[in-house]
C-alpha positions in Angstrom: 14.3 -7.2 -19.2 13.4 -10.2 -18.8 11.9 -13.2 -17.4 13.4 -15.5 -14.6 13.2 -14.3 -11.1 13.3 -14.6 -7.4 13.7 -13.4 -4.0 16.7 -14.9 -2.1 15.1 -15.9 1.1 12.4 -18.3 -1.1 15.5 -19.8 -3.1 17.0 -21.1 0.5 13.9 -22.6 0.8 14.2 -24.3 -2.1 17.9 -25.3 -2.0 17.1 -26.7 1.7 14.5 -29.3 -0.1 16.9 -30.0 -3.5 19.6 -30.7 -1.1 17.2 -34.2 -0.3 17.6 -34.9 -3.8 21.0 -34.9 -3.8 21.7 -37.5 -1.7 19.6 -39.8 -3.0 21.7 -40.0 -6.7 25.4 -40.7 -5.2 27.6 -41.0 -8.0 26.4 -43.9 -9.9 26.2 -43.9 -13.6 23.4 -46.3 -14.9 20.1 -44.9 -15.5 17.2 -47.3 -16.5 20.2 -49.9 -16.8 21.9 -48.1 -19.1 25.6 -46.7 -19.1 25.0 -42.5 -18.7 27.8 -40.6 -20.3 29.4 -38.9 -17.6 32.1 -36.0 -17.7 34.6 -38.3 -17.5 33.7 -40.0 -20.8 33.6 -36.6 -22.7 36.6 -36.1 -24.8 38.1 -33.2 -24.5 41.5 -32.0 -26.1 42.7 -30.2 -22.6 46.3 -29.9 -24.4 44.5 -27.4 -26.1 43.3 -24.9 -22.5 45.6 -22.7 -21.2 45.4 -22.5 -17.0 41.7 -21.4 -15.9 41.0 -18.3 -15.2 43.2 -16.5 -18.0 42.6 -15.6 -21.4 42.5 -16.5 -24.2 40.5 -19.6 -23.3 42.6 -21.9 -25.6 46.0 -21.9 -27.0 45.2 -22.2 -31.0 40.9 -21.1 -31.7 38.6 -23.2 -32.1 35.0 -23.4 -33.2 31.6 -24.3 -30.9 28.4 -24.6 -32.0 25.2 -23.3 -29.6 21.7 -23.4 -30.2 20.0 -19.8 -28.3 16.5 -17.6 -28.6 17.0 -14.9 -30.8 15.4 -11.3 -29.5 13.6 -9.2 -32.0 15.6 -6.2 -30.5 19.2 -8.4 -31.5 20.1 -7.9 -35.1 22.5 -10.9 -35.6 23.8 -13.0 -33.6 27.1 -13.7 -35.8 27.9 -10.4 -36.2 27.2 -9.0 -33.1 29.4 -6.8 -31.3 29.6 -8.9 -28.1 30.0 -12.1 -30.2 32.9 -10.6 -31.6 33.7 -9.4 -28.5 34.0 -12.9 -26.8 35.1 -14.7 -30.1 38.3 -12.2 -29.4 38.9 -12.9 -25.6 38.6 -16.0 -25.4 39.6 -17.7 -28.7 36.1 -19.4 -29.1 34.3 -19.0 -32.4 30.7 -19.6 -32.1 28.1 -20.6 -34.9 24.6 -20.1 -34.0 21.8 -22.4 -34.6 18.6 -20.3 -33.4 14.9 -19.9 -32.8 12.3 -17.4 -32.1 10.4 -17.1 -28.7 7.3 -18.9 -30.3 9.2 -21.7 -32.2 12.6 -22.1 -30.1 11.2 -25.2 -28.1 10.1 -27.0 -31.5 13.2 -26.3 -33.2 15.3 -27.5 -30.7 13.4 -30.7 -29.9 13.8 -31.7 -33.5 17.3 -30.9 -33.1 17.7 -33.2 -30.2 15.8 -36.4 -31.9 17.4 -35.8 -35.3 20.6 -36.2 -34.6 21.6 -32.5 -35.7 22.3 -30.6 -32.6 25.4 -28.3 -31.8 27.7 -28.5 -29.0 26.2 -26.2 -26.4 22.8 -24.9 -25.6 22.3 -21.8 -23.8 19.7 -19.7 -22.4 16.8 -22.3 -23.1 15.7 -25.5 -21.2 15.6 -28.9 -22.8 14.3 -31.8 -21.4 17.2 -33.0 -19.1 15.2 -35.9 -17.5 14.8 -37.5 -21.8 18.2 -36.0 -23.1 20.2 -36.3 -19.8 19.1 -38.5 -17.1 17.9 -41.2 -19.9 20.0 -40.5 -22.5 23.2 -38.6 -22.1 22.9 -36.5 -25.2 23.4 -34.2 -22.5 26.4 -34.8 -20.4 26.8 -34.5 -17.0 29.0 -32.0 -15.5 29.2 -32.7 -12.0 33.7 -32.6 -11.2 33.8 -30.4 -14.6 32.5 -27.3 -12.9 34.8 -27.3 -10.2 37.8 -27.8 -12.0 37.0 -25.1 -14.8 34.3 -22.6 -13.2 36.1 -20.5 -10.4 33.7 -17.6 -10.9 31.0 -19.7 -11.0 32.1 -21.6 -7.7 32.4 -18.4 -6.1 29.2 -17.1 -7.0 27.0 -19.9 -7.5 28.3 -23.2 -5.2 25.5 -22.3 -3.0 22.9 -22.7 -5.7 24.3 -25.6 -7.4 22.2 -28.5 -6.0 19.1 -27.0 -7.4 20.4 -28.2 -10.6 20.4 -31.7 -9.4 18.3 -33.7 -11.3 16.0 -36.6 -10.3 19.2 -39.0 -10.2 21.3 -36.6 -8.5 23.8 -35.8 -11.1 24.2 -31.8 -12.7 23.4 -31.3 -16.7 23.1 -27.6 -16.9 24.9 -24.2 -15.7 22.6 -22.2 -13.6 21.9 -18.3 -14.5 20.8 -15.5 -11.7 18.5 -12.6 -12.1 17.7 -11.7 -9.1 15.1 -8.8 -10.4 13.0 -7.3 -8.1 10.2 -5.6 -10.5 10.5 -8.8 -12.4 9.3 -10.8 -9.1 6.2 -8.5 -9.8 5.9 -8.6 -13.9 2.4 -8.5 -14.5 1.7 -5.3 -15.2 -1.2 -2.8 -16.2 -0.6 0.4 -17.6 -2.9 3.1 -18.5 -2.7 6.3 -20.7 -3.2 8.8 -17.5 -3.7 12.1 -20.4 -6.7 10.2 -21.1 -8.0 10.0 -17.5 -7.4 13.5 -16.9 -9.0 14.6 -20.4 -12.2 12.4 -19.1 -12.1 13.4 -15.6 -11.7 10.2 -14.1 -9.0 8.4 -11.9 -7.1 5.4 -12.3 -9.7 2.8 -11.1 -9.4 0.9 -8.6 -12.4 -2.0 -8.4 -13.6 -4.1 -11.6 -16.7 -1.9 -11.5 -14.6 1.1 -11.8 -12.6 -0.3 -14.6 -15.8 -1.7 -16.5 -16.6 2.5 -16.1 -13.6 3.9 -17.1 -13.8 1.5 -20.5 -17.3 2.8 -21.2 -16.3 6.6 -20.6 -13.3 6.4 -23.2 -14.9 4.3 -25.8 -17.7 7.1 -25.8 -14.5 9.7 -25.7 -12.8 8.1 -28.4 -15.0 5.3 -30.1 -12.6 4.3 -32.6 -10.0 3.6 -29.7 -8.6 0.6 -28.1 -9.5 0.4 -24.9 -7.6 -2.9 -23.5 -4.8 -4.2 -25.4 -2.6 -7.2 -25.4 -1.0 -10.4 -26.9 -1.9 -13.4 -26.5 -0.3 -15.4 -23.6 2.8 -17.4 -25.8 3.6 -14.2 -27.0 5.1 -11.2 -24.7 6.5 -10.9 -21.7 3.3 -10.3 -19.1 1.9 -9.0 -22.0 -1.4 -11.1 -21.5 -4.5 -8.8 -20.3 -6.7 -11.8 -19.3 -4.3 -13.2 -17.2 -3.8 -9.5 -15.8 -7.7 -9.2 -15.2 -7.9 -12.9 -13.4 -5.8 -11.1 -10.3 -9.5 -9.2 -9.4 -10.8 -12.8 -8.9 -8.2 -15.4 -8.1 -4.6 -16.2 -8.2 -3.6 -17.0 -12.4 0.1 -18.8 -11.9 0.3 -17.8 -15.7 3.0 -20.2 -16.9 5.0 -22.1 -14.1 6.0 -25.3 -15.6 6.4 -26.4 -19.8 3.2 -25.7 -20.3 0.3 -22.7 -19.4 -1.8 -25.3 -17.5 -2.9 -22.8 -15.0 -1.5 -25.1 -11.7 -1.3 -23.7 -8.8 -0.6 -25.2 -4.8 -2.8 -25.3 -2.0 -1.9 -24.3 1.6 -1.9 -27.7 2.5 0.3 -28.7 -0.6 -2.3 -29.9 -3.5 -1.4 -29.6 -6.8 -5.1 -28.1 -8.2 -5.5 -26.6 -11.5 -7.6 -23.3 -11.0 -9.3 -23.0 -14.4 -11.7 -25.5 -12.9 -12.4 -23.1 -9.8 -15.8 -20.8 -9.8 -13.5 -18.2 -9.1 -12.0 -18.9 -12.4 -15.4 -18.7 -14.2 -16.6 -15.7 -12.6 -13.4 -13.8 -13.7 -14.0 -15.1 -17.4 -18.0 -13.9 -17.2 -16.9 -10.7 -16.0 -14.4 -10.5 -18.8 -17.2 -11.7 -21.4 -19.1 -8.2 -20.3 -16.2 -6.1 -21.2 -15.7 -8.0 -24.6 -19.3 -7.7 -25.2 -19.4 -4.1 -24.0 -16.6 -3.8 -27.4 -13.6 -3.0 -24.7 -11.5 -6.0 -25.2 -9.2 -5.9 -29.0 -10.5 -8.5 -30.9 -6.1 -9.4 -31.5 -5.5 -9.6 -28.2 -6.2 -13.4 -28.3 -4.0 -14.0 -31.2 -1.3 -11.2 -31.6 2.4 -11.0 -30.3 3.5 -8.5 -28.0 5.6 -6.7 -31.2 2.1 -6.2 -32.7 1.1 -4.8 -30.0 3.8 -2.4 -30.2 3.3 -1.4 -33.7 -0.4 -1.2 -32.8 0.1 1.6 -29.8 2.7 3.7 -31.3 0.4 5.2 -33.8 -0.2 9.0 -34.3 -3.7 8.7 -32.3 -2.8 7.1 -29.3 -5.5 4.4 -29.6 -5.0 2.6 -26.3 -5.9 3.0 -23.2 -4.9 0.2 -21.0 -1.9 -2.2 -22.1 -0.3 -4.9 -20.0 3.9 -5.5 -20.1 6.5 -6.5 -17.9 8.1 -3.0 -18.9 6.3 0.0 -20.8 9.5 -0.2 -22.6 8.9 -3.2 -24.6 5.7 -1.6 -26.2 7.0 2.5 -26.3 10.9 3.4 -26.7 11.4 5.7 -24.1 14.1 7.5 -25.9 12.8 8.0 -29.4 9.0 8.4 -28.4 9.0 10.2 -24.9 6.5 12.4 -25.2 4.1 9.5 -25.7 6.0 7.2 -23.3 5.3 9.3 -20.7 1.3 9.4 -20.7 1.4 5.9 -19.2 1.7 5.3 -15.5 1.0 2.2 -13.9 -1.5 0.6 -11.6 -2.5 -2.3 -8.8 -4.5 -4.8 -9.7 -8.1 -3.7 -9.6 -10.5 -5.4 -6.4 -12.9 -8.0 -7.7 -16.7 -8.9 -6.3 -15.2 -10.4 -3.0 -12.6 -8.4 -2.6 -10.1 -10.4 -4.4 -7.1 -8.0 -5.5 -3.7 -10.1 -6.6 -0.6 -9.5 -8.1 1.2 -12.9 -8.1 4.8 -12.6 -6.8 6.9 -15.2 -9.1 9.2 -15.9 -6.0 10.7 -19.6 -7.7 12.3 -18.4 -10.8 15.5 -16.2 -10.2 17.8 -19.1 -10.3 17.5 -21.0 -13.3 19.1 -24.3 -14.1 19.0 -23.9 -17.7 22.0 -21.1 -17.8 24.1 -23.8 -20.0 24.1 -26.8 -20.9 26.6 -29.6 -23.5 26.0 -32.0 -25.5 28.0 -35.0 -26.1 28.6 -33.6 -29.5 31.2 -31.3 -27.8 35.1 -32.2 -27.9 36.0 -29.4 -25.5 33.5 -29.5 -22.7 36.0 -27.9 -20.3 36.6 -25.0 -22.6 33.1 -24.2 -23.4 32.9 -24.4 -19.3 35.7 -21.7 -19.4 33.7 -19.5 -21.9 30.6 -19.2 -20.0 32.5 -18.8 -16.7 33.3 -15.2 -18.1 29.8 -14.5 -17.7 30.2 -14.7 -14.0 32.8 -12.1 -13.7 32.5 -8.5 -12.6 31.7 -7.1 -16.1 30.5 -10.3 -17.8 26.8 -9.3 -17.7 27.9 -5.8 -18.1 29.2 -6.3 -21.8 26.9 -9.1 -22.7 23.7 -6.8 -21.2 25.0 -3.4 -22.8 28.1 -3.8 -24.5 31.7 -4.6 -23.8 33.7 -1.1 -24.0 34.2 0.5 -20.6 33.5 3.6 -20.6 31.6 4.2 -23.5 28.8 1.0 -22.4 29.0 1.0 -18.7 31.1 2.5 -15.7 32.5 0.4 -12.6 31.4 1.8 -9.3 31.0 5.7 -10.1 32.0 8.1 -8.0 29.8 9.9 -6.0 26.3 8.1 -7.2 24.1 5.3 -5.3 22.1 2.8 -6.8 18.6 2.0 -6.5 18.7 0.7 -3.0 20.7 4.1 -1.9 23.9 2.6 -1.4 26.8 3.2 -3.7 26.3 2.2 -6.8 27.9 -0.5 -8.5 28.1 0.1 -11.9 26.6 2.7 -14.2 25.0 1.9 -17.6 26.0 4.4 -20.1 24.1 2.3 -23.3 20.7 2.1 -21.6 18.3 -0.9 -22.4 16.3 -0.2 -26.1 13.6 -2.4 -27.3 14.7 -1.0 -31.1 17.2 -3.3 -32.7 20.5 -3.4 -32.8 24.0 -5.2 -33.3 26.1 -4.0 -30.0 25.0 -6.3 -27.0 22.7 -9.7 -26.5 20.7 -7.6 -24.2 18.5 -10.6 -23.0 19.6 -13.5 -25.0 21.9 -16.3 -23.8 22.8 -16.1 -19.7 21.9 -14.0 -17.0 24.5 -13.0 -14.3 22.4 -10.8 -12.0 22.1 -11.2 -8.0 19.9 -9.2 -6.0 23.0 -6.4 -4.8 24.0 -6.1 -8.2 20.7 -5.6 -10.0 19.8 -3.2 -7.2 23.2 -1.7 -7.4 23.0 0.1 -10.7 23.7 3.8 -10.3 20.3 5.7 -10.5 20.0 9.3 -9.7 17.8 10.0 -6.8 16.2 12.8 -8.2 16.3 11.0 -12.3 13.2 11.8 -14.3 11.2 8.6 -14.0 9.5 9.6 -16.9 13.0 9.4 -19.2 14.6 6.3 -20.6 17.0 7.2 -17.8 14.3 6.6 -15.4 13.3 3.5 -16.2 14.6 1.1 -13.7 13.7 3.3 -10.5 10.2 3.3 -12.2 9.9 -0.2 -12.3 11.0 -0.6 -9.3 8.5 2.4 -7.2 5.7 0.9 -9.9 6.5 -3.1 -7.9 7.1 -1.6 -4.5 4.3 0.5 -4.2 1.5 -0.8 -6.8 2.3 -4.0 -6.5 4.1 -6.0 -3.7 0.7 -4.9 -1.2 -1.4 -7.6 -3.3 1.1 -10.3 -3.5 -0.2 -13.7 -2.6 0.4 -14.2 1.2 1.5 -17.2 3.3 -1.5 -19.4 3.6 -3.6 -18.7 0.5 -3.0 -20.1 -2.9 0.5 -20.3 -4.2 3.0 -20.8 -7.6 4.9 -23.9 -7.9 8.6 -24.4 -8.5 9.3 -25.1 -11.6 9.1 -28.9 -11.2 11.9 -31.7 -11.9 10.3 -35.0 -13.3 11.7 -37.9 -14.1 11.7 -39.2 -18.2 8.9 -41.6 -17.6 6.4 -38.7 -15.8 7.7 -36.5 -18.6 7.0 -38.8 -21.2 3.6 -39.5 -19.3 2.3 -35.9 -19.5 3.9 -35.2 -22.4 0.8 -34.8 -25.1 -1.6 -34.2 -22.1 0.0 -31.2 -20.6 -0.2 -30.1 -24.6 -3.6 -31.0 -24.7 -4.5 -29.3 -21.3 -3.0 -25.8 -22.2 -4.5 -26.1 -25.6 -8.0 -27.0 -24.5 -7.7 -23.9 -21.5 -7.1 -21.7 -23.9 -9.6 -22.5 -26.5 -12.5 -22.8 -23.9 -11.2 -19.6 -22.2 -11.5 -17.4 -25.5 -14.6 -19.2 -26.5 -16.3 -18.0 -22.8 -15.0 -14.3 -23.4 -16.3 -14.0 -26.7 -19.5 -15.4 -26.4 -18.9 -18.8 -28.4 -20.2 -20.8 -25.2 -22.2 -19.9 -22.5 -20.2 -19.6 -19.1 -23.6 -21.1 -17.3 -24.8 -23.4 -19.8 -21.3 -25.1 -20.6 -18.8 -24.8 -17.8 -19.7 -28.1 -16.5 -18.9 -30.0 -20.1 -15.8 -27.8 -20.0 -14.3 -29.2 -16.6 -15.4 -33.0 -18.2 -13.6 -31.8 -21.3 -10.5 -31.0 -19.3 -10.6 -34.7 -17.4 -10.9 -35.8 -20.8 -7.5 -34.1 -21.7 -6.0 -36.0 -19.1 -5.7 -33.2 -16.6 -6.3 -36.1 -13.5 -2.9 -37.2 -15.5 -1.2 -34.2 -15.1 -2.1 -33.2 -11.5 -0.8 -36.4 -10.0 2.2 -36.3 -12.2 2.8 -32.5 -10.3 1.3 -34.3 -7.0 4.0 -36.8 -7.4 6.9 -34.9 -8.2 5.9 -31.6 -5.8 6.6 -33.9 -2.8 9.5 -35.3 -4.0 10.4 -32.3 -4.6 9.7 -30.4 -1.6 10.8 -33.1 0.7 7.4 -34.6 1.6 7.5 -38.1 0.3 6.2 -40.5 2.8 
């Protein structure tokens, strides 16, 4: 359940202002006055392929090596089912070189510099404008899709200039997931067997929620009444960043780092941890750590503590934010206490202020795939993640590979979540548990918007059963959610934003710097360590200090490139 989203309509806006980009790069091959290895240049053994489209990939095996995230809910990666599953099709054998969600990015950068990196890198973003553009450790695939990607022509051609980079060449595969209740991931739940023991209802202002706290701690005083992880760590699993939607817009993490930037209507690049807006959401959120509401781990824990932490014999939380109650209760194996949590809309601030932010950039993403020019078969490893983009490719790499048994191709009889007839129905449903069958969310994502909505759901399906889930999700974004979405005209998320090597290497240690000192300063104002009214001034200074005037005209600079506004 993951993680990169978008509605369709905003990605033609987008497309419409890469396609500037496009132009501007022809088909030249020296960047910085340097020779950029090119497709052309990669050797590839193409004796080797048999015709595209058919499998096995290759005539005698051969072996690739790709760098990935591992899940905690994936067992191992080499001896997975699927891996075996695709090792079997298509005659690749892959070797893995991993890293965790909190370390992947360091592990792979060391990769990169060291010299020691595999062939392919998939599911993760490196820094195309250093390792591509610059240096063509990442090679450009521009005539190489075409030639080897017919499912990926067929289904992506229209998407493929967003991958442009800053020189107008392609270096990665895009992925799709097209999730609706993913456009609208930050969310709250709350243990509703609570409410009802204390007579209360799911509140609906910050006052309300400041009372509700107060009414369960003196219920159950050895309770927990908000959980969360801290921000690196979980999927919308954040409560802080949850509780600054009752004051103003928190873009949460848009770009490589959680610097809290966010656009203007009229197209500034501001950073809203310097708005009063900003303080009076972290003063308000002081009074409920004061008040002994907010989990002292919430700051520091990951979003699989947080799991271990709820699913204890008490019950010992009240309120918990994640993108899906899944990832913190298994629906299967713990129902009963699965389904004491419903959720809820963002709670009205002070001034009214009441904002879920709708992540409307993210469901094409242009780090699907990319190769190195370690790779001998570039066309072949192409091939392989082409099979992605086939009608069951996500199936089996989402839920397992054996028809049948894993999934079903357009049931008969049975519509899917946007009433029409379903698609495809999932037999081995989603489980945050481990296990050794499917990648679930690790590598690619092949998901449009008719598809993700086309997964056979019984109208009348228990929304309180694993079953359930999905048409949960989605009644808990349509409903709860989508109302408070930020509107044309008020503040906005950025794209995720392509720079070129020298702004990277520019804001490189500040943006570092930036999101470190935010996030310092903003558990230091929560718990008390500085004063919001004494010290909020020195803060801002701090932040200029960071280099966050760096960073802002850095984003001002690319933004308008970007969006087709350079003058």
């Amino acid at each position: 359940m993951r993680k990169r989203f978008v509605k369709i309509t905003a990605l033609l806006l987008s497309l419409t202002m890469a396609v500037s980009l496009s132009a501007c790069g022809g088909s030249t091959d020296t960047v910085d006055g340097k020779d950029a290895k090119t497709e052309s240049n990669a050797a590839s053994d193409e004796s080797n392929l048999n015709e595209v489209g058919t499998y096995p990939i290759v005539k005698e095996p051969i072996e690739m090596s790709v760098f990935t995230m591992t899940m905690p809910n994936v067992e191992d990666l080499a001896t997975n089912d699927f891996t075996k599953y695709m090792e079997e099709k298509t005659g690749i054998k892959l070797t893995f070189q991993t890293g965790t969600r909190d370390d992947w990015r360091d592990k792979l950068n060391m990769a990169l510099q060291s010299g020691d990196y595999p062939d392919v890198i998939l599911g993760v973003d490196p820094n195309l404008a250093k390792y591509g553009v610059k240096e063509g450790v990442i090679i450009q695939l521009d005539d190489l899709i075409e030639k080897n990607m017919p499912n990926y022509m067929k289904m992506m051609s229209q998407y493929m200039d967003l991958t442009r980079q800053t020189d107008g060449h392609i270096y990665s595969i895009a992925e799709i997931n097209d999730c609706y209740h993913c456009m609208y991931g930050r969310k709250m739940w709350v243990n509703k067997k609570y409410l009802d023991a204390m007579g209360v209802e799911i509140p609906t202002t910050t006052e309300e929620f400041m009372e509700v706290c107060k009414k369960f701690k003196e219920y159950k005083p050895d309770g927990i009444a908000i959980a969360g992880a801290n921000a690196k760590n979980g999927w919308y699993a954040n409560f802080e960043e949850w509780m600054m939607g009752s004051f103003i817009l928190d873009p949460g993490k848009q770009q490589a780092v959680r610097d809290k930037t966010a656009v203007t209507p009229e197209g500034k690049v501001v950073c809203v941890a310097t708005d009063d807006k900003y303080k009076e959401g972290l003063k308000y959120m002081s009074e409920l750590y004061k008040q002994g509401y907010i989990y002292d781990g919430d700051f520091t824990q990951t979003q699989e503590q947080v799991r271990t932490l709820m699913n204890q014999e008490d019950e010992p939380v009240l309120f918990v934010p994640a993108g899906t109650l899944s990832d913190v209760i298994d629906p299967a194996e713990n129902n009963e206490f699965y389904r004491d949590y419903v959720a809820m809309s963002p709670v009205k601030g002070p001034d009214g202020t009441q904002i879920t932010p709708f992540f409307k950039y993210s469901g094409v993403d242009e780090f699907g795939l990319c190769i190195t020019d370690k790779c001998k078969d570039p066309a072949a490893a192409l091939r392989w993640v082409d099979t992605f983009f086939t009608e069951t490719g996500d199936l089996s790499s989402q839920y397992g590979a054996e028809e049948g048994k894993d999934w079903v191709l357009n049931p008969e009889g049975e519509v899917g979540l946007n009433g029409k007839p379903a698609l495809y129905k999932v037999i081995n449903a989603y489980s945050p548990d481990t296990q050794n069958h499917d990648w679930q969310d690790i590598g690619i994502r092949v998901a449009p918007a008719d598809y993700r909505l086309g997964q056979a759901v019984d109208p009348n399906v228990d929304i309180g059963s694993a079953e359930g889930l999905e048409k949960m999700l989605y009644e808990a974004s349509k409903n709860l959610q989508e109302p408070y979405a930020q509107k044309e005209g008020e503040l906005d998320i950025m794209p995720q934003l392509k720079l070129t090597d020298q702004e990277a290497t520019d804001i490189q240690t500040v943006g570092v710097e930036v999101e470190k000192y935010i996030a310092e300063n903003q558990v230091a104002f929560i718990t008390g360590q500085k004063d919001l009214d004494k010290d909020w001034e020195s803060f801002k200074q701090g932040l200029d200090n960071a280099g966050l005037q760096t960073l802002l005209s850095v984003y001002q600079t690319a933004y308008e490139r970007q969006m087709g506004k350079d003058k």
